[in-house]
N, C-alpha and C positions, 0 to 999 in steps of 0.2 A: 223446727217443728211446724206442723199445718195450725191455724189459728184460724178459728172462727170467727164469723163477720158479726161487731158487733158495735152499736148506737155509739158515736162519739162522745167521749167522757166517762164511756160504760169500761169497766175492770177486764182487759182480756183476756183470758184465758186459755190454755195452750192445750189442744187439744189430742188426745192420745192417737197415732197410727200404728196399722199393723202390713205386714205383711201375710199372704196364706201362700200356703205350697203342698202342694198335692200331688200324690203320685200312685201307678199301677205297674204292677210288675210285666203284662202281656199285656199285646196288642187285643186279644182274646175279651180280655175286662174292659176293654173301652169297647166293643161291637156287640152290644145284647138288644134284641130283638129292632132292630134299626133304627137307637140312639147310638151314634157315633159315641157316645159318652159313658155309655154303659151304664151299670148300677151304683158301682164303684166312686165314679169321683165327683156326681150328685151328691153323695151319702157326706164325702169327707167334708165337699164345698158348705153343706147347709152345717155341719158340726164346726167345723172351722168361724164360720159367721155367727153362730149363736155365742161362743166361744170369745169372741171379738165382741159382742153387744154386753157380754158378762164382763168381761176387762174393761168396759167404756171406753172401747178402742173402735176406730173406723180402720179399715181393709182399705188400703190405697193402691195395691196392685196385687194380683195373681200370679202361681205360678205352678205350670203345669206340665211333668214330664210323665207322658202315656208310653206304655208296655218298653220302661224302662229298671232293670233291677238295679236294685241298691245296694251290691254288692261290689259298686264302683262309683266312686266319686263324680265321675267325669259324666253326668248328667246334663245337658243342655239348660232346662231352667235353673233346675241347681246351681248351676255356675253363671248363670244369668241374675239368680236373685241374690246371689252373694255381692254380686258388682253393684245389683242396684242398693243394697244398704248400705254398702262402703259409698254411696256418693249422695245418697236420700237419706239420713238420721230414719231413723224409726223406733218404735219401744220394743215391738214383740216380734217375734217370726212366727204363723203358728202352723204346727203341723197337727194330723188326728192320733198320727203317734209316733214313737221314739221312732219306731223301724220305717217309717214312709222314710225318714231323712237318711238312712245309713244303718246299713246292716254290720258291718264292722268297726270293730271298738277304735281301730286308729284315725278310719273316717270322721267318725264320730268326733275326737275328738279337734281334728282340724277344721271341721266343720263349726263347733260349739267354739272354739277359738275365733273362725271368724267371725261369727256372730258377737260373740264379744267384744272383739274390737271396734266392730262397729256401735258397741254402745248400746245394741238391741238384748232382749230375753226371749230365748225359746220356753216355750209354751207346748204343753202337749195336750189335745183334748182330752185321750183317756187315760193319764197316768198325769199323778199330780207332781210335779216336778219343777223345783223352784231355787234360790239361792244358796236355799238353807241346808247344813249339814245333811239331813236327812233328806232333803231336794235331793241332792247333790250322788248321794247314796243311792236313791233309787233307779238314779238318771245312768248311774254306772252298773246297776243289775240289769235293768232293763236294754240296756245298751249289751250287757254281754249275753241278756236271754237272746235276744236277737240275733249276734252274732253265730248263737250256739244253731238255733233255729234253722240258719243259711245253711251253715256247715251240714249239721244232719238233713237237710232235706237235700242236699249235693248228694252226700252218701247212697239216700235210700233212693234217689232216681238212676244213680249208678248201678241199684242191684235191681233193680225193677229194668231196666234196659240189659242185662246181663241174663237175668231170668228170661225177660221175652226172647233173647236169641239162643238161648238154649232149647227153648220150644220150636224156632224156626222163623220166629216172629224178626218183622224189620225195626232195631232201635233206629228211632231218629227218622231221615227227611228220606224217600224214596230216591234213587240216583234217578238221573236221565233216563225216558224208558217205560217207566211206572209213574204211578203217582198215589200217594194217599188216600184213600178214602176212608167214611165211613159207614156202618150198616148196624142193623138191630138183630139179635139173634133170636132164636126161640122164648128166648125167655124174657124177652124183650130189652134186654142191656145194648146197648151202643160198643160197638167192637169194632174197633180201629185195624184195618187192614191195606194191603197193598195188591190194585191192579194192571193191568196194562195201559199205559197209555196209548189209546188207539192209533195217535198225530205221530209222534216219537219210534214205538216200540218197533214196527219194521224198519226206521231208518239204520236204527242200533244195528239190527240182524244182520240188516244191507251192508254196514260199518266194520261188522268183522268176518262178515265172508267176502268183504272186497277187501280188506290188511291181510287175511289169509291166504288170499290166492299170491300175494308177493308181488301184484299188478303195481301196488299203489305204496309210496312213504306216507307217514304224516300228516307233512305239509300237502302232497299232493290228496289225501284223503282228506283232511278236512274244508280244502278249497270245493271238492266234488257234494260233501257234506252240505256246504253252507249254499252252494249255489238250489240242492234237492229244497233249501228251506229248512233245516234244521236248524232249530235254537234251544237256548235254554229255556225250563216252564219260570213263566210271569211268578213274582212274590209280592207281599203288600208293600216291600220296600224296593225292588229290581225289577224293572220291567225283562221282556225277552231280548236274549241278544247270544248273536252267532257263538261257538264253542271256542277255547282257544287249544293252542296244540297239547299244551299240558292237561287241560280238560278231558281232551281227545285219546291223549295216552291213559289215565288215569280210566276212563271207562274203560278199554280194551284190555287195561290190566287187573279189571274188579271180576272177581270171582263171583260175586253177585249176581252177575247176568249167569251164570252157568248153575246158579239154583243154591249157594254156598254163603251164609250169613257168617258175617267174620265180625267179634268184636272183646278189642282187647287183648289181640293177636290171635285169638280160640276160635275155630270156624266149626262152622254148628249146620246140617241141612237146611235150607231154609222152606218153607213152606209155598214162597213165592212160586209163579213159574216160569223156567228160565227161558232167557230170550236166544242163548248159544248150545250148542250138544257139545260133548264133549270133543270131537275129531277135529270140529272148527273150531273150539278155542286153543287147543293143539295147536292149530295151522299157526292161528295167531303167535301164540310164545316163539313158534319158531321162527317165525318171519321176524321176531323182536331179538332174536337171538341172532338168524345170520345176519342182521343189520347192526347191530351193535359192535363186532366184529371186519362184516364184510363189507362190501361193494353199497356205498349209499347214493342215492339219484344226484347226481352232476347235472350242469346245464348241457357239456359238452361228451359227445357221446364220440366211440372212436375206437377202431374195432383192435387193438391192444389194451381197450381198459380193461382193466382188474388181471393182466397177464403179464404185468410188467411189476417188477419188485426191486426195491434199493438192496445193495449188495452188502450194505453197514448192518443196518438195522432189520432191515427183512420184510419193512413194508410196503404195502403197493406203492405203486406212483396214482397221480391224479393225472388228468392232463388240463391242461391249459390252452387257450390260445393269445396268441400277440399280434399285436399288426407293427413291423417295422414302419422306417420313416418314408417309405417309398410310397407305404399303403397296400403291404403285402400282409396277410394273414398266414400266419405258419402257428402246427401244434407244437408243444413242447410237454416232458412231464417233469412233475416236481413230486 
């Protein structure tokens, strides 16, 4: 326990600590109007401390996991402030409410298990929840309103993203090409849509009318890619950084660029406008098809490749080259 400084021979007394922990679900609630901090974990911090002044408890450390859900244990502070009470005693942990800690009832319960062992009492500011029977009862409602809460709002963004692509609308992040935006409509609402990305959206075009022409593999397209300067668009967590070839394939194979919103295996028009016609995304499948099958780019070129066939199995040969011990280079196939 922290023990207050007190006159030699004076009675000392042991002074209560707490922990606070705080949390936001999006990165979104921590950036309002240029406080990194947002409105959000102001609000919980000064209820948490008023909270602490009511306990006769002092706050000996902080703990803060921003535009992280609770839908998962595995929280950075969270798991930073469980270590610190298993090695620091303290009385309380307080959070502003059941669900900042844990949205689901098993979390929950491993969560309030460590807390307990460490000898501390969660505290909630707005729900009164305590040792007693009926503590104990409300701490397990509230713990499953919560859970229930997660769950249904999972559901209804499922159907609100299902809905939007049925109208044509983009669920979710804009692929490589586009990018999100947002605009006010006549009637003054904020309506979230999808443009071109002016940097991106020719490279893409560039990207499947050079696989379609059969010039270019892959590998060899996205070495031509990353030299023109294409990368991925910057996030608040990933900076930009060149494609990789599964990247590469996974755009040439998104029906998206061709004007076609697909989710949930159901492809829908999409409203967007497309970066491919249809002839040229054609070209593309095909070239992904006689390559699958056919003649794929070797180092070594040699004019019986792809004319030569095993007499067993019926497949081409490769060719090779060796250098014997003389320092003789000779082709061979296999």
């Amino acid at each position: 326990m922290y023990e207050a400084a007190a006159p030699p021979g004076a009675l000392t007394v042991a002074k209560l600590t707490a922990v606070s922990y705080l949390r936001v679900s999006t990165s979104q609630q921590t950036e309002r109007d240029g406080d990194p901090e947002g409105y959000s974990l102001p609000a919980q911090r000064e209820a948490n401390r008023r909270k602490a002044e009511a306990l006769g408890a002092e706050i000996i450390e902080e703990f803060v996991d921003r535009g992280e859900s609770a839908r998962s244990a595995d929280r950075p502070d969270l798991q930073r402030m469980l270590t610190f009470i298993a090695k620091n005693p303290v009385n309380f942990v307080i959070v502003h409410k059941v669900d900042r800690l844990a949205r689901s009832r098993a979390d929950d319960v491993t969560i309030n298990l460590a807390i307990q062992q460490a000898n501390a009492r969660l505290v909630s500011v707005s729900e009164n929840i305590d040792e007693t029977p009926s503590g104990m009862l409300l701490h397990g409602i509230m713990s499953s309103i919560a859970e229930f809460y997660s769950r249904n709002l999972a559901n209804e963004v499922v159907k609100g993203m299902s809905q939007k692509a049925k109208t044509g609308g983009t669920p979710g992040r804009a692929p490589i090409g586009y990018r999100n935006s947002a605009a006010v409509n006549d009637e003054g609402r904020e309506v979230r849509t999808v443009v071109l990305d002016d940097v991106r959206a020719p490279q893409i075009c560039w990207a499947f009318e050079a696989y379609g022409s059969g010039e270019y593999t892959l590998t060899q397209l996205l070495k031509e890619l990353t030299a023109r300067g294409l990368t991925t668009p910057p996030t608040p967590k990933r900076a930009s950084r060149p494609l990789t070839v599964s990247q590469l394939y996974s755009v040439l194979n998104n029906p998206y660029y061709l004007g076609i919103v697909t989710f949930q295996g159901t492809s829908y028009p999409g409203r967007h406008i497309p970066l491919v016609d249809q002839a040229t995304w054609q070209k593309c499948q095909q070239a992904f098809a006689s390559r699958s099958t056919g003649e794929k780019a070797r180092i070594h070129n040699h004019y019986l490749k792809s004319s030569v066939f095993c007499g067993q199995c019926k497949s081409k040969f490769i060719i090779h080259y060796s250098k014997n011990s003389a320092g003789v280079i000779y082709p061979y196939f296999v």
